[in-house]
N, C-alpha and C positions, 0 to 999 in steps of 0.2 A: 491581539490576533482574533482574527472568526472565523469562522469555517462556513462553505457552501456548496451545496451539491456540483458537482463539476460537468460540464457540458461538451458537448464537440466541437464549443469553438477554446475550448481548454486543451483541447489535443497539441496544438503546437507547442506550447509552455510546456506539457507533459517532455513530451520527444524531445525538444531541446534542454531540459533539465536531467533527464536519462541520457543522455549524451555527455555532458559534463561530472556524474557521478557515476563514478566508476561500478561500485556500491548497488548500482540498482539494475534491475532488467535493460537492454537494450531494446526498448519499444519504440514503432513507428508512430508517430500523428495518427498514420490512417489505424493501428492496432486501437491504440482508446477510441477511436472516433467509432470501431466496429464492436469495441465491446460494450461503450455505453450505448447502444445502439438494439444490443440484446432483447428479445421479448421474453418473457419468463417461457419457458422453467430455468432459462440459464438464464437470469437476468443480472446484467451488468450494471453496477455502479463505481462511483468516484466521487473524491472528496476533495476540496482545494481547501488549502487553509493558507490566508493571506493577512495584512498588515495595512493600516491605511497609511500612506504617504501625500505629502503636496501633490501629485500628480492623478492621486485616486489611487484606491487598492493595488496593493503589489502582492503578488502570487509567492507565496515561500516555499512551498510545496504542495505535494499530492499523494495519496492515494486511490488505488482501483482493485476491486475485486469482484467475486461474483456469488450467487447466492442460488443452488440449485436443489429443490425441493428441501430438504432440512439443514445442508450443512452450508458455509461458507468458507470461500476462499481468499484471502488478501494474496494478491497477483502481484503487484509492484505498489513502494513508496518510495519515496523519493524528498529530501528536503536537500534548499540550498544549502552550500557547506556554510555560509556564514550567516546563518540564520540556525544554526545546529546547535543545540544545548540550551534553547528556549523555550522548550515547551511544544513547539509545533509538532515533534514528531508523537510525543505524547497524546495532545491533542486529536489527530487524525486517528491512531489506533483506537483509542475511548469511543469515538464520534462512531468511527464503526463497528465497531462492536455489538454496541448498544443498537443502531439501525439493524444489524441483520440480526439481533437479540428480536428484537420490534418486528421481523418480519420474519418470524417462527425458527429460526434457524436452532440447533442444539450442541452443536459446534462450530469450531471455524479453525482453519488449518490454513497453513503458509510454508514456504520453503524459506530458506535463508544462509545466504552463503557463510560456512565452518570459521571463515576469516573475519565474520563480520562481528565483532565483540560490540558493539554498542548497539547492533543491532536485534544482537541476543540479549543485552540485557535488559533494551528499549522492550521486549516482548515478554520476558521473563517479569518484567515488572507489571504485565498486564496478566498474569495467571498464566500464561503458554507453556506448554512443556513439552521437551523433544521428545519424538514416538520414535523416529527412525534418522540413519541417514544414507542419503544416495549421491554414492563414489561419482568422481569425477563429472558432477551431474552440469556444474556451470563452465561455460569455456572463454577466453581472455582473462583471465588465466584459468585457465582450469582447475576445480577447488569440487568439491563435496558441497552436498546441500545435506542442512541439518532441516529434518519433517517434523513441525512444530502442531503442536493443535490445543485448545481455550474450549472445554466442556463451558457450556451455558445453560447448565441445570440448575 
């Protein structure tokens, strides 16, 4: 697996990967295409982390988030389901972490839906720890968001 900065012509693999996991935000192509698009002070990034295949690189997932004067945000990840439990999703969190460590950040906070156990533990194993949570905050199905956040002192 590698990882590489994610670009706008990665929008469509985003959106159609958030289409098929339940699991992740429902973002459009044109939503990543607008937020890695961003000029600071909200400036957007993305992360693709892929596999090489006989065909060339294959995308197994992504994250996006964004980095605004000192703190950061992970906005949506996303891995294929059968690419799950290999490291990818690991991967991407570390990658950015460290990038918005690198770009003066002092925290980083994410939301994460209540039901999502591997998703809590995938963050929990990167330092995260729940600050809050906000009732009925996701819809299809509607479920609570647990407010995570990763001091980087």
């Amino acid at each position: 697996m590698r990882l590489r900065p994610m670009t706008a012509t990665d929008a469509a693999f985003a959106a159609a990967l958030t289409a098929r996991v339940p699991e992740a935000s429902a973002w459009t192509g044109s939503d990543y295409a607008t937020l890695l698009a961003q000029p600071a002070p909200h400036q957007g990034f993305g992360l693709i982390v892929e596999r090489e295949a006989e065909a060339g690189p294959q995308p197994l997932g992504f994250l996006v988030g964004r980095v605004i004067a000192d703190e950061a945000e992970i906005l949506n990840v996303a891995v294929e389901p059968a690419a799950r439990r290999q490291g990818a999703g690991r991967a991407l969190v570390a990658a950015a972490v460290e990038m918005v460590r690198a770009q003066g950040a002092s925290r980083v906070f994410l939301e994460v839906r209540a039901g999502n156990s591997a998703a809590l533990a995938l963050y929990a194993c990167h330092g995260f720890q729940p600050i809050a949570r906000r009732r009925d905050y996701y819809h299809s199905p509607v479920e609570d968001a647990v407010v995570m956040q990763l001091l980087l002192n």
